[in-house]
DRENZA-545119 format. One line per field, with one value per residue (C-alpha): residue in one letter; x, y, z. Coordinates in pm, whole numbers, plus 32768, in hexadecimal, padded with zeros to 4 digits. Layout:
r: c(A,...)
east: c(X,...)
north: c(Y,...)
up: c(Z,...)
***
This chain:
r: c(X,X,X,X,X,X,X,X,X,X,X,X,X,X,X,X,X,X,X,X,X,X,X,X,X,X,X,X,X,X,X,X,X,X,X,X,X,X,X,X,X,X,X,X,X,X,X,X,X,X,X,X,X,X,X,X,X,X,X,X,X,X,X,X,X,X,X,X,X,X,X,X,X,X,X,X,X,X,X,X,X,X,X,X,X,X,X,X,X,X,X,X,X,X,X,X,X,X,X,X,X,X,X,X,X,X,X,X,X,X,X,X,X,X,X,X,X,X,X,X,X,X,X,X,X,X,X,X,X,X,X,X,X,X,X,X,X,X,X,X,X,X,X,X,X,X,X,X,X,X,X,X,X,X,X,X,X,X,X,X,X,X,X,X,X,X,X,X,X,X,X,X,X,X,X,X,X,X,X,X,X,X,X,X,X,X,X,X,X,X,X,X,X,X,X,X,X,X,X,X,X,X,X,X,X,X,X,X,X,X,X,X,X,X,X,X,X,X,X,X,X,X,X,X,X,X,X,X,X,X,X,X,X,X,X,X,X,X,X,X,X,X,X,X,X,X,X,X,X,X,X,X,X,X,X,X,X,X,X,X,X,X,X,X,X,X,X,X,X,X,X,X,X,X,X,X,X,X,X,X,X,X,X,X,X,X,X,X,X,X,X,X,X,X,X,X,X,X,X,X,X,X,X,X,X,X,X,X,X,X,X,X,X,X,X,X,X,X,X,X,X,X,X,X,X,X,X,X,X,X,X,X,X,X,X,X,X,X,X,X,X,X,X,X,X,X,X,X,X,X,X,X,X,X,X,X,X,X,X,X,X,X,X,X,X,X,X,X,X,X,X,X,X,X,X,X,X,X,X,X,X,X,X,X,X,X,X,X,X,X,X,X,X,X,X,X,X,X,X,X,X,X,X,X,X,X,X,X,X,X,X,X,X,X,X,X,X,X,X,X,X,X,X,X,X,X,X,X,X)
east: c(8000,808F,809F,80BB,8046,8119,8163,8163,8029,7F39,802D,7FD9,7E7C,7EC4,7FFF,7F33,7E08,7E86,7FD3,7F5C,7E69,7F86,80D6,81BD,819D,8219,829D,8318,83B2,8285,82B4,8408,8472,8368,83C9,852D,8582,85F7,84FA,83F1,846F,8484,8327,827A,8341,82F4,817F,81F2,81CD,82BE,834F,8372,846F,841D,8567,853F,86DD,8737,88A9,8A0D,8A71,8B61,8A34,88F3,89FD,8A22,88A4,8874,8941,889E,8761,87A9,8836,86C1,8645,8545,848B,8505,8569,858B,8656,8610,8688,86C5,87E3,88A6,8907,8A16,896A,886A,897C,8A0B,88C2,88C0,8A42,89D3,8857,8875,8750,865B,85D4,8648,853E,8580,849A,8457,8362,8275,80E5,80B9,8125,8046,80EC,814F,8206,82D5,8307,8388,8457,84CB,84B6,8422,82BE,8273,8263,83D2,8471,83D7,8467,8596,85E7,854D,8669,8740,86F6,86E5,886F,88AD,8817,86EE,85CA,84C4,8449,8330,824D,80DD,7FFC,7FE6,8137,8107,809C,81A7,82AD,8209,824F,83C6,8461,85C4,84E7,8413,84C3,848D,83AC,82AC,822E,8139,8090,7F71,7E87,7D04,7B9B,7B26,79F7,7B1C,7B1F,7C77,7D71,7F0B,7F22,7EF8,7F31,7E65,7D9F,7CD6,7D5C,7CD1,7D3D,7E8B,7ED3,7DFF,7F0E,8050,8095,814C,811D,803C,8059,7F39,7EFA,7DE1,7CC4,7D1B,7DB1,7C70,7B96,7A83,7AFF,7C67,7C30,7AF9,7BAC,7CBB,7C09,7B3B,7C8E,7D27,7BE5,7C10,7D6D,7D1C,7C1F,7D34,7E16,7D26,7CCA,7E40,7E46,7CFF,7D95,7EBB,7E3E,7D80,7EBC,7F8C,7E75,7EB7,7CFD,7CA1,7B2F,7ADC,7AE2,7B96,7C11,7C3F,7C82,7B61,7B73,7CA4,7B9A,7A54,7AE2,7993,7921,78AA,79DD,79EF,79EC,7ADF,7C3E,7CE3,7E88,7F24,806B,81CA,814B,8241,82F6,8236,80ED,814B,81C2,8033,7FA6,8051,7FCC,7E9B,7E9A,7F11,7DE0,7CD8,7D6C,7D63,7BE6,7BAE,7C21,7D77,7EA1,7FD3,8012,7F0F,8008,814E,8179,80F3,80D7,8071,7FE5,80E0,80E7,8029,7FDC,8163,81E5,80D1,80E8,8243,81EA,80D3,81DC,82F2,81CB,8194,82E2,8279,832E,82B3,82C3,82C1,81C9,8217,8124,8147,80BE,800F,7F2C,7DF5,7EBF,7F6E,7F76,7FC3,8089,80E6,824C,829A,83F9,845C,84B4,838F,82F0,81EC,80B2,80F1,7FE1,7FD5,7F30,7EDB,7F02,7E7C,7E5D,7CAE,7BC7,7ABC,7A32,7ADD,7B84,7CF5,7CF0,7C43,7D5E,7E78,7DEB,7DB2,7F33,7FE8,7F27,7F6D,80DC,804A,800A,7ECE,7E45,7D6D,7D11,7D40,7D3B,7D2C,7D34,7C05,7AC8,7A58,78DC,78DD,7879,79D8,79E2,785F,78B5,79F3,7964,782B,7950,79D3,7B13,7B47,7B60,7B7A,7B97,7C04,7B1F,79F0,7A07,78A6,7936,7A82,798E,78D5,7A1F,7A71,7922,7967,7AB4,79E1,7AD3,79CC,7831,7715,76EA,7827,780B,76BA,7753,7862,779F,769E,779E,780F,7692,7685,77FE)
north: c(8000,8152,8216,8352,8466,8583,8522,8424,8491,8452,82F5,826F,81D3,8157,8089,800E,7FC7,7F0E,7E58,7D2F,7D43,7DC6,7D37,7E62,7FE5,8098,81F4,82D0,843A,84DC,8458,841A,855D,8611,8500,84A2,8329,8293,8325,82C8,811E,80FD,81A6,808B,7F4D,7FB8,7F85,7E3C,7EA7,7E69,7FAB,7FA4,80E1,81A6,8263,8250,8245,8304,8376,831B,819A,81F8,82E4,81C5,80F2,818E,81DD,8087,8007,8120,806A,7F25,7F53,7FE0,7E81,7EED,7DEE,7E8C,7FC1,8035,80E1,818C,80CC,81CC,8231,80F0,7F97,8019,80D2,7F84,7E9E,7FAD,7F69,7DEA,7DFF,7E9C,7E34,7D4B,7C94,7D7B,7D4C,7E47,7EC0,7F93,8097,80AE,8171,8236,81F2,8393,8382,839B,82F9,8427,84B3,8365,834F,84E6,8475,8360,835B,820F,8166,8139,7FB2,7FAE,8089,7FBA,7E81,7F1C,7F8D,7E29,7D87,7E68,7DF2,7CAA,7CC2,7D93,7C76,7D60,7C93,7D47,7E42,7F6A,7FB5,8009,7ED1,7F0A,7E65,7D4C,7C69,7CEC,7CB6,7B47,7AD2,7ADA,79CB,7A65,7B57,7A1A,7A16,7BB7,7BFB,7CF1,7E1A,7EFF,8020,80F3,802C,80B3,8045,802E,8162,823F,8397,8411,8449,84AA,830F,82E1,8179,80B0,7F81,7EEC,7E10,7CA9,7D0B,7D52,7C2E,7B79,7C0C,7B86,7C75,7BE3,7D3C,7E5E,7F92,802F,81B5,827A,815D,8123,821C,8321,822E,822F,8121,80E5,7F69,7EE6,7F79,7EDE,7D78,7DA0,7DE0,7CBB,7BE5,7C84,7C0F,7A9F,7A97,7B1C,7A1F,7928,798A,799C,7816,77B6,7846,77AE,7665,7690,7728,762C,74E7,74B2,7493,7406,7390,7259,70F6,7084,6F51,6FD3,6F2D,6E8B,6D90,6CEC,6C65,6C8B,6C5F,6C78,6DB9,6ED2,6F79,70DB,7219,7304,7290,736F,7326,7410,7369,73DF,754F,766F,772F,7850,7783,76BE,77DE,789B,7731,777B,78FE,7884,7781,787A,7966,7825,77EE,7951,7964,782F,78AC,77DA,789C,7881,780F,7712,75FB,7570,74DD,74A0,7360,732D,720D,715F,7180,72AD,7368,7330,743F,754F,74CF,7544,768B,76C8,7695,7777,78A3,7885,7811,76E1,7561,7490,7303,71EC,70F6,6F75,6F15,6DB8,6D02,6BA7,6AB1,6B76,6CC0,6DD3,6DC7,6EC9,6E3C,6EB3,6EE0,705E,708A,71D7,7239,729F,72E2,7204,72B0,73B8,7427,7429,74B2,73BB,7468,7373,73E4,73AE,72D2,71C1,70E4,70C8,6F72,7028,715D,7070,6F73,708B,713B,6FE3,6F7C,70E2,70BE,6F58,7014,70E9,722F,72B5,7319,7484,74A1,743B,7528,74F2,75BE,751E,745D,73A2,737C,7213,722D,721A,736C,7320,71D6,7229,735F,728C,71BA,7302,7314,7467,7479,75C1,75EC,7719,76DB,7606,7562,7620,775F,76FD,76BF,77CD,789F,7801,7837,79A3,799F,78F6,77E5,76DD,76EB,76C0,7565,74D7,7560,74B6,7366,7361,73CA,727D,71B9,721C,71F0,70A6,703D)
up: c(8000,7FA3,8104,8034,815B,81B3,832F,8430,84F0,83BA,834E,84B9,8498,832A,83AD,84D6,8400,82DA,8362,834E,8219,810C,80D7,8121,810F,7FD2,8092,7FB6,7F9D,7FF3,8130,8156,810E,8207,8325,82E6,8242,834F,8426,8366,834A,84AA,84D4,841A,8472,85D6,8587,8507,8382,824B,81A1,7FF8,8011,7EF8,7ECC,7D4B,7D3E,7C28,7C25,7BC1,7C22,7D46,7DEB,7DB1,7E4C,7F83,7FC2,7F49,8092,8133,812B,8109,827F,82CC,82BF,81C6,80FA,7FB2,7EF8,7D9F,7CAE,7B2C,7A24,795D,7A5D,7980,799D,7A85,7B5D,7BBD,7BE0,7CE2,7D78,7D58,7E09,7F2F,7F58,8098,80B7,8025,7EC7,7DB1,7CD1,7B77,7B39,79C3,792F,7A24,7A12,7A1B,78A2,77A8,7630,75B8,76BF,76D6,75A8,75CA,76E5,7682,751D,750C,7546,7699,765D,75C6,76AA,77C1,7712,76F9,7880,78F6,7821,78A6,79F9,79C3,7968,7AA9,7B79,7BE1,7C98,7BE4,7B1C,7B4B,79FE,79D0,79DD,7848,7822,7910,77EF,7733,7864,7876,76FF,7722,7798,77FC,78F9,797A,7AA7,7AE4,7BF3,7B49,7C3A,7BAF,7C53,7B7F,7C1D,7BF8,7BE3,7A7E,7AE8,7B91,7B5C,7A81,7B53,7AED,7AC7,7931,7909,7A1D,7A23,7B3A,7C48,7BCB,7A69,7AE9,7B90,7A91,799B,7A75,7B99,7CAB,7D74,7D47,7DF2,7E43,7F1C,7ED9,7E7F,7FBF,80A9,7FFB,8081,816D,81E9,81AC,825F,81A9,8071,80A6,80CE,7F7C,7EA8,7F72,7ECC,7D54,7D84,7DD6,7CB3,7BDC,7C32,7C06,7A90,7A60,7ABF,7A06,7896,78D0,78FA,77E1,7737,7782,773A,789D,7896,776A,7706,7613,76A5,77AE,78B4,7A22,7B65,7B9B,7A2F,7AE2,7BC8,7B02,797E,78F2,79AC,787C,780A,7885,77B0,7884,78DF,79D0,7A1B,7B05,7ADF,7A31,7A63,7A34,7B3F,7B76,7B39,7C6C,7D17,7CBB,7D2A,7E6F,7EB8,7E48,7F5C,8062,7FF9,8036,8194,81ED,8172,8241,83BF,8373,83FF,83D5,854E,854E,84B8,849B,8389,81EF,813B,7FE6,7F68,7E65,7D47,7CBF,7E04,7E99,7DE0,7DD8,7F85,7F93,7EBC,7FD4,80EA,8035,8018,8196,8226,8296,828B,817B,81C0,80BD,8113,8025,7F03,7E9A,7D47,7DAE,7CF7,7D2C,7CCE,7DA0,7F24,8014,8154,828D,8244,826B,8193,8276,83C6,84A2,85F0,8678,8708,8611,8505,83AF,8297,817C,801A,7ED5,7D50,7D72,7DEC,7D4C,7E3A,7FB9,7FC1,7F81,804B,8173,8114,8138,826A,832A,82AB,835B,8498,84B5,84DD,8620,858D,8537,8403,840E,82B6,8156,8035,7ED6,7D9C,7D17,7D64,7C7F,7D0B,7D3A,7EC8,7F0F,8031,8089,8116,81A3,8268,82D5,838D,8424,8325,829B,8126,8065,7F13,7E48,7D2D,7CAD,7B72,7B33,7B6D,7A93,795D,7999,7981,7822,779E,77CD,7745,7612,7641,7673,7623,7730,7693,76DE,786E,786A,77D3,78D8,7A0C,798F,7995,7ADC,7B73,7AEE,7B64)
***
C-alpha cells in the first residue's frame, strides 16, 4: 500500500489498520522527505509493517551504491532504483542490496504515449522492454511498469524469472486521476502481477480496512483466472473423452468428457498454485500459527504442497505413494524429519470422490500429528468435500469445476453445451 501522506500523525492509523491485510508499505518521498528516511522505516516496522522504500535511485553508480547500502542496512523489505540511471548504476544496487529486493523503475504509469515516447524517444512498450532487459543483466529482482506491459513483461522468456511490480492500480469507473495507464486490480493480477501497489483506492477511502479487504478478493480472483487460462493454455484441462482413476477399478464406467492434469506445471504456475492456496486458508480462519507442518499428496499435489509451504514459511514433508495390484497406495511412511503431536495442513491438486484425501489424512495421523484441513485447487463435484466435512474433516477448495466452466464460457473458450455435458457426467459419476 502506498503510505503516501505528508507526516507521521496522519500515516499512524493506516499502518495500524492495514499491517496485516497488505504485504508491505510503499513509502515514498512524499513522506520521506517531510519525516526523514530513516525516521520514517523505523516508524512502520515498529507497528509490525514491511516498508517498499521508494527512493526511486536515480544517480551515478558510486552514489545509488551507497544509498543502496544505506537502505539495505534499514532492514526494509525492498527498494528501487531507475533504469534509466544504466546497467551500471543497478548492478551498484544489486552489489550492495543486503537482503532487500532491488526493483528497476522503468517507465512511469503518469505517462501518457506521447510524452514517453518525447522522453524517451521510443514507445512506451519498447522502452519498457528495453530497461527490463537491462535489469535482468544487472541481476535486478524486478521491474516496475504500468499493468499495460505486464503481458508484454510475461511473453519473454529471458525476464520469466523478473518479479513484475506494477502500481497504476484503479477501478475500471474511477475518476481520471495523474495515473494514465491503469487497469483494475483482478485484471492486473489476472495479467501477471506478482505485486501491486496500491494508495489512494485505498488510503481516499471511507474505509481504508474494508477497502483494503475487497482489493485483497479482486486479487485472488485474478490469480485464479491467471491459473484457469493457463490450464487451458497449456492443455493442462482438456475436454473430449477420457479414462480417469476410477476405470482402473470400474473399466467399463462412461468415459468422461473433461480431463484435468495438474502435473509437470511451470515454475511460476506452481509458485501462483501456491498464493492461491495461501489466499483459501486465509479466507477459511487458517492462520499461519495454527500448524506445523504441509504435506502434499504425491504425486500431483507434492509439489504445488511445497509451493504452499515456501509462500508461508512453513516445513513441507514427503509423505510415500506406492503402486500395488489394485493401483497406487498411500502409506504411513513419512520420508522427512518431523515432530509428533504437531499439525499439518494437507494440500492435494482436486478432489473427486473422498477415498484418497480420507486415505492420506488417516495415513499422517497414524504418524501422531493431526491433520486441520485439506485444501485443494479444485473440486471436482463428485461429493468428495460434502462427505469429508459431514465426518468433521475440513476440505476447502479454491475453485468448482462449475465455476471453472463458467469462466471459459466467458472467455468463449468453451460453449454452454459442453459445461452442461461435463457437469451430467459428473451427476451421474
Amino acid at each position: 500500500m502506498a503510505l503516501d501522506v505528508p507526516s507521521l500523525e496522519k500515516a499512524k492509523p493506516l499502518v495500524k489498520g492495514l499491517a496485516k491485510l497488505v504485504g508491505c508499505f510503499k513509502v515514498g518521498l512524499e513522506l520521506l522527505t517531510s519525516v526523514g528516511a530513516p525516521k520514517v522505516v523505523e516508524f512502520v516496522q515498529l507497528l509490525d509493517g514491511k516498508v517498499f522504500y521508494d527512493g526511486k535511485f536515480d544517480d551515478i553508480p558510486n552514489t545509488v551504491g551507497a544509498a543502496a547500502k544505506a537502505v539495505a542496512g534499514m532492514n526494509v523489505e525492498m527498494f528501487n532504483v531507475h533504469a534509466s540511471a544504466g546497467i551500471e548504476a543497478m548492478m551498484a544496487a544489486v552489489a550492495n542490496k543486503g537482503n532487500s529486493l532491488v526493483l528497476a523503475v522503468t517507465v512511469l504509469t503518469s505517462l501518457e504515449e506521447n510524452n514517453a515516447h518525447l522522453i524517451f524517444g521510443a514507445p512506451s512498450k519498447a522502452k519498457v522492454l528495453q530497461l527490463a532487459r537491462d535489469a535482468k543483466l544487472a541481476c535486478c529482482d524486478g521491474t516496475i511498469s504500468s499493468p499495460l506491459e505486464l503481458l508484454l513483461l510475461g511473453q519473454q522468456k529471458e525476464l520469466a524469472d523478473l518479479l513484475k511490480v506494477t502500481p497504476g492500480i484503479r477501478a475500471s469507473d474511477a475518476p481520471p486521476d495523474d495515473q494514465k495507464r491503469t487497469m483494475s486490480a483482478r485484471e492486473a493480477a489476472r495479467a501477471g502481477a506478482n505485486y501491486e501497489v496500491i494508495g489512494r483506492p485505498i488510503t481516499e477511502a471511507r474505509d481504508p480496512v474494508e477497502a483494503a479487504k475487497k482489493i485483497a478478493e479482486e486479487i485472488a480472483l485474478g490469480l485464479k483466472e491467471r491459473f484457469h487460462a493457463a490450464l487451458f493454455d497449456l492443455k493442462k484441462i482438456k475436454f473430449g473423452a477420457f479414462k480417469l482413476k476410477l476405470h482402473e477399478t470400474q473399466p467399463d464406467a462412461p468415459l468422461s468428457p473433461i480431463y484435468l492434469d495438474i502435473r509437470g506445471l511451470l515454475n511460476w504456475m506452481y509458485a501462483l498454485a501456491g498464493d492461491i492456496l495461501h489466499d483459501l486458508a486465509i479466507d477459511n480462519g487458517i492462520g499461519i500459527d495454527d500448524f506445523d507442518y504441509v504435506i502434499g499428496i504425491p504425486k500431483a499435489g507434492e509439489p504445488i504442497g511445497k509451493a504452499f509451504a515456501k509462500a508461508i514459511g512453513k516445513p513441507h514433508l514427503r509423505i510415500e505413494k506406492i503402486e500395488t495390484d489394485g493401483g497406487r497406495k498411500i502409506t504411513s511412511n513419512i520420508l522427512d524429519p518431523f515432530e509428533k503431536g504437531k499439525k499439518v495442513v494437507v494440500i492435494d491438486d482436486l478432489i473427486t470422490k473422498a477415498h484418497t484425501k480420507r486415505e492420506a489424512i488417516e495415513s499422517i495421523e497414524a504418524n501422531g500429528l493431526q491433520v486441520v484441513a485439506t485444501l485443494v485447487l479444485y473440486d471436482r463435484e463428485q461429493g468428495g468435500i460434502e462427505e469429508l466435512n459431514r465426518i468433521g474433516r475440513k476440505v476447502y477448495a479454491a475453485a468448482r469445476i462449475s465455476e471453472t466452466l463458467d469462466f471459459y464460457i466467458r472467455e468463449k473458450k468453451i460453449t454452454g453445451a459442453k459445461k452442461d455435458e461435463v457437469m451430467a457426467y459428473i451427476a451421474a459419476n
